[in-house]
N, C-alpha and C positions, 0 to 999 in steps of 0.2 A: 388480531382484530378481524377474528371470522365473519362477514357479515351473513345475516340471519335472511336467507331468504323467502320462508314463509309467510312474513307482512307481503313482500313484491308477487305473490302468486294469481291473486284476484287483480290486478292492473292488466290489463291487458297489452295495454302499450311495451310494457314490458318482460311481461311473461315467456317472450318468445326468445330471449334473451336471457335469462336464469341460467342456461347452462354454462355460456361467454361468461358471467358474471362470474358464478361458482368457481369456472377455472382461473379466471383470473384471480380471484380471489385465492385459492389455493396457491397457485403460484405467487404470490404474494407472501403468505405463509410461510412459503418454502423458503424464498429467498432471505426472508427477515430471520430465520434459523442460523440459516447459514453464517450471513453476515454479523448474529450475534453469538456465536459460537454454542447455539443449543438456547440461547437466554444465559448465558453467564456473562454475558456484555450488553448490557442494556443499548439501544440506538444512539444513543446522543454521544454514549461515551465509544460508537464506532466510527460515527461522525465527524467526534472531533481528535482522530487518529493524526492527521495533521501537527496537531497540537504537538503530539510526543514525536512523529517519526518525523522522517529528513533530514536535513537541513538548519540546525540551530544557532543562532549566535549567543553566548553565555558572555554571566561578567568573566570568566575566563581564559576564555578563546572557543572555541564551536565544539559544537556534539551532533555526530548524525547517528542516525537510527532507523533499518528497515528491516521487515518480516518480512524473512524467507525461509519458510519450516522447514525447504528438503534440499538447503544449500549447506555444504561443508567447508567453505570457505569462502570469504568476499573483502575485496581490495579495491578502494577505492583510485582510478586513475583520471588526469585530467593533466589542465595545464601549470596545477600546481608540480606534476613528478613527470611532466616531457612527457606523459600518455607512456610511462613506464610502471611497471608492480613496482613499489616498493613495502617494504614491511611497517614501514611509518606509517602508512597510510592502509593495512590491513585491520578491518574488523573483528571483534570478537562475540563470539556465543556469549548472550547475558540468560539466556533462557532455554526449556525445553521447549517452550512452544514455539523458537522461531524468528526470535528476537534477538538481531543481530546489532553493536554500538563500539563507537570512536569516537575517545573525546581526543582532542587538538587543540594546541596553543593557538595563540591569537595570531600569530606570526606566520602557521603552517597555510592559511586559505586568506584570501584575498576577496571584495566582494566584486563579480562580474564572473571569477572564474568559472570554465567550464568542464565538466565531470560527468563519468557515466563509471560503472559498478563492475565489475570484475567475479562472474560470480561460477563459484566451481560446487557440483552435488557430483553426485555417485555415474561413473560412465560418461561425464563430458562437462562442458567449461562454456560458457560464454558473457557478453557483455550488454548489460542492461543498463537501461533509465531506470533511474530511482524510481516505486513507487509515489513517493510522495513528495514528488518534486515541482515547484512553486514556478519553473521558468525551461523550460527548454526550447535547445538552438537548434535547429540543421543548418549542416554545411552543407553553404551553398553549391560544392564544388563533388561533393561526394552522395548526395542529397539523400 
């Protein structure tokens, strides 16, 4: 949605502004690229990413799901596994592009529980919040 600024050049009110516009406008462009992988993900369907990743309850017990293209492994820990790995609760590569997923009986998560991500790439390891996560806690005591 490049806007065309040669209509706005005879305004004078705003002429002196074209350049603010153009860049913004460019950046605009850029970002919409980005975020839809070149145009091979239209907006709506990046939008509602939601939809597919985190957090899911099914009629068979839960599915989570998060993009992270340059992680090699991720383990889901909380107060369902005592904030311990366990391999029940490690994720699997469903894609190249970055698409990581856990389905779980109905019995493995609880609703309230609290959870954060276990996540390992090339040269180091750390612990993240879900991208697409609908509800987070801080401890009040560790803040």
């Amino acid at each position: 949605m490049k806007i065309e600024l040669a209509k706005f050049r005879e305004d004078p009110y705003i002429a002196s502004y074209l350049g603010v516009i153009d860049h913004r406008s460019y950046k605009t462009e850029e970002l919409k690229a980005r975020l839809t992988s070149g145009g091979t993900v239209d907006l709506a369907e990046f939008a509602s990413g939601h939809e597919y990743f985190g957090l899911h309850r099914t009629d068979d017990g839960w599915v989570f799901r998060e993009w992270a293209p340059n992680a090699t492994g991720i383990v889901m820990v909380g107060d369902f596994s005592n904030w311990e790995e366990s391999a029940n609760f490690a994720l699997k590569s469903i894609s190249d592009s970055g698409n990581w997923e856990i389905r779980l009986p109905a019995d493995a998560l609880k609703h309230g529980d609290i959870y954060r991500l276990r996540m390992y790439w090339n040269g180091g390891e750390g612990d993240r919040i879900p991208a697409w996560g609908r509800r987070v806690v801080q401890d009040p005591e560790t803040l």
